[in-house]
C-alpha positions, 0 to 999 in steps of 0.5 A: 849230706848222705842220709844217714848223716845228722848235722848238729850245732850245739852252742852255749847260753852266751852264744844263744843269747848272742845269736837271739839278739844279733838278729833282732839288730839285724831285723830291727827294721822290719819288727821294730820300724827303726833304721840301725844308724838311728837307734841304740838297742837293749835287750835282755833275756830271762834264762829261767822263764825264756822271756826276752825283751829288746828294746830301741832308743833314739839315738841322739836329740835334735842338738845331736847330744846321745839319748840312752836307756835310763839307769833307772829302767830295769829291763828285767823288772820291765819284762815282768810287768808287760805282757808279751807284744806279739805272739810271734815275730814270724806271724802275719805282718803287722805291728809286733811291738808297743811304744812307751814312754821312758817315765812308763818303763822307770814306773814299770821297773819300780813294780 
């Protein structure tokens, strides 16, 4: 580039959302200690308030039968009610994430 040029990319909410989420899959081993192929992710992002939440789930039982996120848990109910985990996912290695239990994250999502 020659110094009087300036490179911009501009993309829209999908896109941002799109990309935010796409790397945390990619580096869900580093922040969240879990292989891809051993896991399903939800994820979801407050436009107003910035916030985003993302989240794995085991991905079959010992039967082999898929394990999901319950309806029941309302992940933008649960970003609400949790404090942030981590105060960067950039910052010093070390644990980023908290673990809770389904029948916590349904009671979180009644609040």
């Amino acid at each position: 580039m020659d110094k009087d040029t300036v490179r911009v990319i501009k993309i829209s909410k999908q896109a941002l959302t799109e990309f935010i989420y796409e790397n945390f899959v990619a580096g869900q081993e580093k922040y969240l200690g879990v292989k891809a192929t051993e896991v399903s992710d939800y994820f979801e992002l407050d436009p107003e308030t910035g916030e985003f939440i993302f989240c794995a789930v085991k991905l079959e039982d010992d039967d082999g039968n898929f394990l999901t996120l319950p309806e029941n848990i309302d992940l933008k109910k649960v970003m609400k009610n949790i404090p942030d985990t981590a105060e960067s996912v950039f910052g010093p290695s070390g644990k980023i994430y908290r673990d809770y239990t389904k029948s916590e994250l349904k009671k979180l999502s009644e609040k």
